[in-house]
Every structure is written in structure tokens, then in C-alpha cells.
C-alpha positions as CSV (number, residue, x, y, z in Angstrom):
1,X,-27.5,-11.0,48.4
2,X,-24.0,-10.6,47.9
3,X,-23.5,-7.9,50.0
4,X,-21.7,-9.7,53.8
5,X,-18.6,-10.6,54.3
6,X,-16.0,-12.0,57.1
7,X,-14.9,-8.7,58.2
8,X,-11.4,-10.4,58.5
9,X,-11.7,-11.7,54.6
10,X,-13.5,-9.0,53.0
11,X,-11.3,-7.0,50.4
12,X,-11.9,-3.6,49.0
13,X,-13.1,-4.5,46.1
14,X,-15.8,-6.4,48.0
15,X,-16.8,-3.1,49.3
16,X,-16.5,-1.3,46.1
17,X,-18.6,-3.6,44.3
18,X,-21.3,-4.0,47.4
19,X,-21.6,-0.2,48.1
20,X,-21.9,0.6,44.2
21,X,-24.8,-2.3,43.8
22,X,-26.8,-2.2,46.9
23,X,-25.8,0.7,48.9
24,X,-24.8,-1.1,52.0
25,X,-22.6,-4.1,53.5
26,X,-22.3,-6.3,56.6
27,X,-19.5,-7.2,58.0
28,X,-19.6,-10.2,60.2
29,X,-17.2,-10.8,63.3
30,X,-15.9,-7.3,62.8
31,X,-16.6,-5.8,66.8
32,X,-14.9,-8.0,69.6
33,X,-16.9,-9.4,72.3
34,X,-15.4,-7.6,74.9
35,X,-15.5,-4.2,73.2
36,X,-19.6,-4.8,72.5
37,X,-20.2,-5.3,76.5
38,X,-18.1,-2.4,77.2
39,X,-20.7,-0.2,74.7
40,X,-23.7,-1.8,76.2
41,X,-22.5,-0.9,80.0
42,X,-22.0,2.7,78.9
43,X,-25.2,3.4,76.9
44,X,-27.5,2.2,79.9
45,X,-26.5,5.6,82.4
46,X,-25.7,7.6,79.6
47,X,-29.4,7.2,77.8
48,X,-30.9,7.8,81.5
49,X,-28.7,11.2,81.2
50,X,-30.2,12.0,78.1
51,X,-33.4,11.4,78.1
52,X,-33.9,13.4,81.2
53,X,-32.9,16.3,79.5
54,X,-34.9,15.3,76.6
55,X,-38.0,15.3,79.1
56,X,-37.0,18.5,80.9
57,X,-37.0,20.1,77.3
58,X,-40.2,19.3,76.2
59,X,-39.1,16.8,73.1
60,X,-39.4,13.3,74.5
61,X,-42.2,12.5,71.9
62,X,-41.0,10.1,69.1
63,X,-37.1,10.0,71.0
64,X,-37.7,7.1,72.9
65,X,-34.7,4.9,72.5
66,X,-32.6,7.0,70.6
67,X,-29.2,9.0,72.6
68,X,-26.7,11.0,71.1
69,X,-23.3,12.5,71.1
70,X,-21.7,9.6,72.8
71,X,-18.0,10.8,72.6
72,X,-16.6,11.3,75.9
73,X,-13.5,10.8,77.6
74,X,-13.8,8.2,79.8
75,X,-16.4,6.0,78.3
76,X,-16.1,3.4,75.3
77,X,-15.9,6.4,72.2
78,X,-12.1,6.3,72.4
79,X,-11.2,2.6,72.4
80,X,-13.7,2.2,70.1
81,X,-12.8,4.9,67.7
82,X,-8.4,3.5,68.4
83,X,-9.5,0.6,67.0
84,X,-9.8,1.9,63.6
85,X,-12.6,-0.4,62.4
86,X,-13.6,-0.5,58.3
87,X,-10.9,2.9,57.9
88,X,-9.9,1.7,54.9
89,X,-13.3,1.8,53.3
90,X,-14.4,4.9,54.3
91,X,-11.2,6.0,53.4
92,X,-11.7,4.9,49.7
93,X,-15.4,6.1,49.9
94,X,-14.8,9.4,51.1
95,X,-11.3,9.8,49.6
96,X,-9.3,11.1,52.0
97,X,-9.2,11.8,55.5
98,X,-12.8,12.2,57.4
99,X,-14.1,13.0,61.1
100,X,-16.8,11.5,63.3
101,X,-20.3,13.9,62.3
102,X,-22.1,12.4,64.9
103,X,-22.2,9.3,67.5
104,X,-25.4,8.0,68.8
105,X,-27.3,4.4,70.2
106,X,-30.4,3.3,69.5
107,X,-31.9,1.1,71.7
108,X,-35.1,-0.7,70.0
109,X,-37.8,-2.3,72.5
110,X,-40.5,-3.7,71.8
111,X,-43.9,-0.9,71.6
112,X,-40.9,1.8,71.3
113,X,-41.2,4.5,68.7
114,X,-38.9,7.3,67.8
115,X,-38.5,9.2,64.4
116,X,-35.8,6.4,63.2
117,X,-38.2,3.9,62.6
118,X,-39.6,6.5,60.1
119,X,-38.7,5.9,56.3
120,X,-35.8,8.3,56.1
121,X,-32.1,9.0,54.8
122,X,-29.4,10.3,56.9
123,X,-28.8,13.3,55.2
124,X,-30.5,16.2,54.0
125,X,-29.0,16.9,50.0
126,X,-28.7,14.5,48.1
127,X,-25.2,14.0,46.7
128,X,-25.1,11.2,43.8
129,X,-21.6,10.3,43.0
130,X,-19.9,12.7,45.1
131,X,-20.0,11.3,48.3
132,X,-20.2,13.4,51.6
133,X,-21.0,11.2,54.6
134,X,-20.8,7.4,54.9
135,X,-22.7,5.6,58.1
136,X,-21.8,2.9,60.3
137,X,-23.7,0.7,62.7
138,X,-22.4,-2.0,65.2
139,X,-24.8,-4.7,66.3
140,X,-24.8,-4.8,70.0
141,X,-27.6,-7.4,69.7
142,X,-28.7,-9.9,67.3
143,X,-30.5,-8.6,64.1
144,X,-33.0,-10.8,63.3
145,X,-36.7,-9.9,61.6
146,X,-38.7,-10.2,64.5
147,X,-36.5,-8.0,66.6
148,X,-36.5,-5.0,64.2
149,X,-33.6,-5.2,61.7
150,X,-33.0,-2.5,59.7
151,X,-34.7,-2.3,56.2
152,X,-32.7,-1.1,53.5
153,X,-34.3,-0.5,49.7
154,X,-31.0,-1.4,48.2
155,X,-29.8,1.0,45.5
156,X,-32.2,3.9,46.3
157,X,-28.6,5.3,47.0
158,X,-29.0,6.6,43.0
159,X,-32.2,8.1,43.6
160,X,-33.3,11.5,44.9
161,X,-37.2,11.2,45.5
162,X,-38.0,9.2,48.6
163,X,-39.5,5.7,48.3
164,X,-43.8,5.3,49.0
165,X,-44.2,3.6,52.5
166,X,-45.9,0.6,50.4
167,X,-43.2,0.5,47.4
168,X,-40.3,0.6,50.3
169,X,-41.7,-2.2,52.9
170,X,-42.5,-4.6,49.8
171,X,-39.0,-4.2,48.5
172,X,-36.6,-3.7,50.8
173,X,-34.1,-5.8,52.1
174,X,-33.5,-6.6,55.7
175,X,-30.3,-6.4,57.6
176,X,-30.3,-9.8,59.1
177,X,-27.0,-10.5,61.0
178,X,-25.4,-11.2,64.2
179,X,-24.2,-9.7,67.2
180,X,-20.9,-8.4,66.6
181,X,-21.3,-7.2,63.5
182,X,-21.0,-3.9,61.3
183,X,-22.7,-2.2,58.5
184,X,-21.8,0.5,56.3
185,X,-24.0,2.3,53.9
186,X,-24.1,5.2,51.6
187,X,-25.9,8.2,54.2
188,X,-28.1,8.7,50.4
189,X,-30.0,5.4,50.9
190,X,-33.2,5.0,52.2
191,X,-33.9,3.0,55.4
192,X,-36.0,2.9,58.2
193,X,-35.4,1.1,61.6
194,X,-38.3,-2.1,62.0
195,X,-40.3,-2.6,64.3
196,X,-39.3,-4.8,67.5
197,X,-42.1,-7.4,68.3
198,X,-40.0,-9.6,71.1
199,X,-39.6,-9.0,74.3
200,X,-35.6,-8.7,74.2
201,X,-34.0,-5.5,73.1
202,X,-31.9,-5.0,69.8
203,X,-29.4,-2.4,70.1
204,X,-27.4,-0.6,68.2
205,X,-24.5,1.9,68.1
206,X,-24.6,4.2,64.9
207,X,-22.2,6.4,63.9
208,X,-21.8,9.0,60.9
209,X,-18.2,9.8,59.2
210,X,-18.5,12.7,56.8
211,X,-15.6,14.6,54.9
212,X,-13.6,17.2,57.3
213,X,-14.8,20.1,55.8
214,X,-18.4,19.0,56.5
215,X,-20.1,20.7,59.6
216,X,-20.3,18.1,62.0
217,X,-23.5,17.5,64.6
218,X,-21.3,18.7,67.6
219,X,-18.4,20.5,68.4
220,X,-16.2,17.5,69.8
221,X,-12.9,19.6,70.3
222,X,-14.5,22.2,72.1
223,X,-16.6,19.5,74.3
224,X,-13.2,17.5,75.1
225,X,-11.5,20.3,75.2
226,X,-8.3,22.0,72.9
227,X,-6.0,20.6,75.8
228,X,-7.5,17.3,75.9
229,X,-6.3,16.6,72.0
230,X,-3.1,17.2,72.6
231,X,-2.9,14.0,74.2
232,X,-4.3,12.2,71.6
233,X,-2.6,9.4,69.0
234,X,-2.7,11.1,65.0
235,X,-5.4,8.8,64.1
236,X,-7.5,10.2,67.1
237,X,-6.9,13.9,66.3
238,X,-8.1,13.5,62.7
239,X,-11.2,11.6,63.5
240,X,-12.6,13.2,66.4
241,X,-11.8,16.8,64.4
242,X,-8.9,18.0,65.9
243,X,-7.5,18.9,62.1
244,X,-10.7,20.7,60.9
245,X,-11.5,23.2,63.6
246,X,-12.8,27.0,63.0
247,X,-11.2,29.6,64.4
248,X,-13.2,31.6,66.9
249,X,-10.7,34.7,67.1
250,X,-8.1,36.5,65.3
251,X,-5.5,35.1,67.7
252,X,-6.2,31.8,66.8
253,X,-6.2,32.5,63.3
254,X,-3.3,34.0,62.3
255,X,-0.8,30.8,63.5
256,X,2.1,29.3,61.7
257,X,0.7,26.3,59.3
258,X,1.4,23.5,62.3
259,X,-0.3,25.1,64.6
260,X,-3.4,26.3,62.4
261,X,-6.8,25.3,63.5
262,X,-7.8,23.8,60.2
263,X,-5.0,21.4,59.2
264,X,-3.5,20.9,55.4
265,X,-5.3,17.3,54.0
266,X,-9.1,18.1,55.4
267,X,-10.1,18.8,51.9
């Protein structure tokens, strides 16, 4: 397949091209070694975090594995998210300016399984050409076919109507690649998670950039805080939604333009 690159070498054109044919690309040595570790020291406490609450709330079935929301202040969400990765392609795929929907981990064991190992797309409507949301996910481990790499029915991207189980697992294409590495894909393809049969875990980090004017998963801004943003570089303020907040009261609507909660260039 002609769909992975050198995330150093790769051009846009190779992402054009890839993205238009199959629906998805790797990029190899894109995530530094020292920025993976950081991720995989975070998600340990903060999937304990979750999936007690998960538990106390009565919807542990089919979750095992999966945690989400992951930006916070203090953990690896902001020097991951400084660092910019692959913003030129989802800038040319989503034309414009776009925000973090939603930031999540997946952490696949072996006999684990939660709803993302299901046969699924990553979002609801299907969009054809005009594209909404664009999906990223680092390799914290190794993807290799006995430890569950992703399968991918390359260019179901054009189609609406979801794939038979028997049709999809014959044809689809696996996302063999190494530690370190990152993959983009179209949020209209069809994928499913596989199934882990070692005894090592494959992780992942997954992340979902969408349009501004797109409702995200979670209210970021108001988690952080308004006060919190302030702080922040331009490139931070636009991704984490800074520039494409609703007003929740009159006072905060009626602002002069630089001071509006929805920003000019959000679409």
C-alpha cells in the first residue's frame, strides 16, 4: 500500500493522494520517544480515575480499556497538542482552522472488549466530500497483527452503508506500524479496533479534530477554565476552543469583536 510515509519526508500531496485513495495514512517516526513515555505515565492513574466512575455509574460493560477527555492542565494534553503534530494536513483537509472534539486512550489487552473493537465510524452523518472531522491516533505501542492493529476497509470513506462483518474482516487492511507513529483518517471510514491475542498491551492515544463550528464532546474552556486560556500560546487557544465558544449570557454576548466568545475565522 502506498499509504506510510517518514513523517519528516512526507509532503502534502502525499496526504492528498493517500487520504483521497485509501482513507487513511501512517506516518512513521512522527511522536518522539520522550513525548510517548510521558503519555503512557499519564494514562495509567488517569484510566484508574475513570473507570471508577464508569463502575460507580453503572456502564463498565463493553468500556474496558477505553478513557476519555484527557485534556488537562498538568498532564501530557498540552505539550502534546504545542507540538503541532500533522497541522498542516488537517489544515488542508478541514480548510481552515479546527479544534480538538475529543481526546481519549485506548488501551487494548489481551481478552479485553469494549465497543471500539466493534465495526464502526467515528461519526454519526455521513459527510462525502465535505469534510467535518479528521481522526488521529499515536502508537504508544507497536502495531503489529497479533497485538490488535487497527483494521481499516480502505475507501469505505465514499460510502454511506456500513460494511457486513464478513465483507469487512476479508478486506480490510491492517495498520501495521511501529511505536512512535501516527495515523490519520477520514472520521467517514470504517474501522474496528482487532483483537489483542499476546500478552503485552498495545496502546493507543486517539484524538478527533473537527471544524470549530462543530459541537465538540466536552466543553474544554469551561473545564480549564476562561482564565486559564488566557495564558495560553495562539496556536493553543484555537485548538483547544478558546475561539469558538457560546455565549452563556447576554453579558458575554454583546462584547466588542476581540473580546467575542466566538472568534472571526471559526467558519
Amino acid at each position: 500500500m502506498k499509504n506510510k510515509f517518514i513523517y519528516s519526508e512526507a509532503t502534502l500531496s502525499d496526504f492528498e493522494n493517500a487520504m483521497d485513495q485509501y482513507g487513511w495514512v501512517i506516518y512513521e517516526d512522527a511522536a518522539e520517544d520522550k513525548m510517548i513515555e510521558k503519555i503512557i505515565n499519564d494514562l495509567e492513574p488517569a484510566y484508574l480515575k475513570r473507570r471508577e466512575i464508569q463502575v460507580k455509574n453503572g456502564i463498565d460493560t463493553g468500556m474496558e480499556g477505553t478513557l476519555h477527555h484527557l485534556l488537562e492542565k498538568d498532564n501530557f494534553s498540552m505539550p502534546f497538542l504545542s507540538q503541532k503534530y500533522c497541522d498542516k494536513e488537517m489544515r488542508h483537509f478541514l480548510d481552515g482552522n479546527y479544534i480538538v472534539n475529543g481526546i481519549s486512550g485506548v488501551l487494548n489487552f489481551k481478552n479485553f472488549k469494549a465497543y471500539v473493537h466493534n465495526i464502526h465510524r467515528d461519526i454519526r452523518s455521513f459527510t462525502g466530500d465535505f469534510k467535518i472531522a479528521i481522526q488521529m491516533i499515536v502508537l504508544l505501542d507497536d502495531y503489529t497483527l497479533d497485538n490488535g492493529a487497527t483494521h481499516f476497509l480502505s475507501g469505505s470513506h465514499k460510502k454511506d452503508t456500513k460494511p457486513h462483518d464478513v465483507f469487512f474482516y476479508e478486506q480490510a487492511d491492517r495498520a501495521v506500524a511501529k511505536k512512535g507513529s501516527i495515523i490519520l483518517f477520514d472520521s467517514n471510514i470504517w474501522h474496528a479496533v482487532g483483537v489483542n491475542k499476546t500478552d503485552g498491551p498495545r496502546r493507543a492515544l486517539t484524538l478527533t479534530f473537527t471544524r470549530p463550528f462543530f459541537k465538540p464532546q466536552f466543553d474544554f474552556p469551561r473545564f480549564l477554565g476562561y482564565e486559564f486560556g488566557e495564558g495560553l500560546n495562539d496556536h493553543l487557544r484555537q485548538v483547544i476552543g478558546y475561539n469558538a465558544r457560546i455565549s452563556a449570557n447576554l453579558h458575554e454576548f454583546y462584547q466588542p469583536p476581540h473580546l467575542r466568545m466566538y472568534q472571526p475565522g471559526q467558519g
